[in-house]
N, C-alpha and C positions, 0 to 999 in steps of 0.2 A: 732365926737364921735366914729367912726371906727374905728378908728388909738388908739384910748385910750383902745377898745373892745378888738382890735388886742395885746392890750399892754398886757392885765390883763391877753388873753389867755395864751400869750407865757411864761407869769410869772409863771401861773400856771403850766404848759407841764414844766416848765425849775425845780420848784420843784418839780415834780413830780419823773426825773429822776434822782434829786437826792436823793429820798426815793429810788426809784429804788437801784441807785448805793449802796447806804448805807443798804440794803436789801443783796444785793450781798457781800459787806463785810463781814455785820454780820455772814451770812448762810457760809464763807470760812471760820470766825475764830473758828466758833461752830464749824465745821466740821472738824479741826485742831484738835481742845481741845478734841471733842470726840475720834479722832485716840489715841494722848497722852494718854487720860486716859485707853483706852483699852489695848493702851500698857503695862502703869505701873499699870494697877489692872487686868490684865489677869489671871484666874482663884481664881477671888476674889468674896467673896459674896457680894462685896459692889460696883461691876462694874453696874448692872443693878441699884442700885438706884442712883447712880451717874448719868448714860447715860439717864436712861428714861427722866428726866427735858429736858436735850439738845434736844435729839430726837423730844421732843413736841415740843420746841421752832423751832427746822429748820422744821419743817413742816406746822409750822405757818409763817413760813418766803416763806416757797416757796410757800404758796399760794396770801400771798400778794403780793410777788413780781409778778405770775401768773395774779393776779389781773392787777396790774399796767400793766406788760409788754403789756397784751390785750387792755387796755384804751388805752395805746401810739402806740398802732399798732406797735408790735417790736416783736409780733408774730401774 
C-alpha cells in the first residue's frame, strides 16, 4: 500500500508543477499582450479598459502560482 501512496503522491507534486508551469506561461503571455497593447493604445482612452482585465488576471496568476510554488517548496 506505500508504494501505491508513494504513487498517488508524486502524481499529484507531478500536476501540480505543471499548473505551475502552465501559470508561468500564462502570466509571460499576459504580460507580452499587455506590453503590445500599451504600445499600440499609448495615449488612448481605451488603454486602461483594455489593461485593467489583464492586470487582474496576472495578479490572480501570481498568487496562485505563489500558492503552488510554497506547497512544492520551490520557495
Amino acid at each position: 500500500m506505500t508504494n501505491m501512496s508513494e504513487n498517488n503522491s508524486l502524481k499529484s507534486e507531478n500536476q501540480k508543477l505543471r499548473n505551475y508551469i502552465s501559470l508561468v506561461s500564462a502570466e509571460i503571455e499576459l504580460s507580452q499582450r499587455l506590453f503590445e497593447i500599451k504600445q499600440n493604445f499609448a495615449n488612448s482612452p481605451d488603454s486602461q479598459r483594455l489593461t485593467t482585465p489583464i492586470l487582474d488576471r496576472i495578479s490572480k496568476i501570481k498568487s496562485e502560482k505563489e500558492d503552488l510554488a510554497i506547497e512544492l517548496k520551490l520557495i
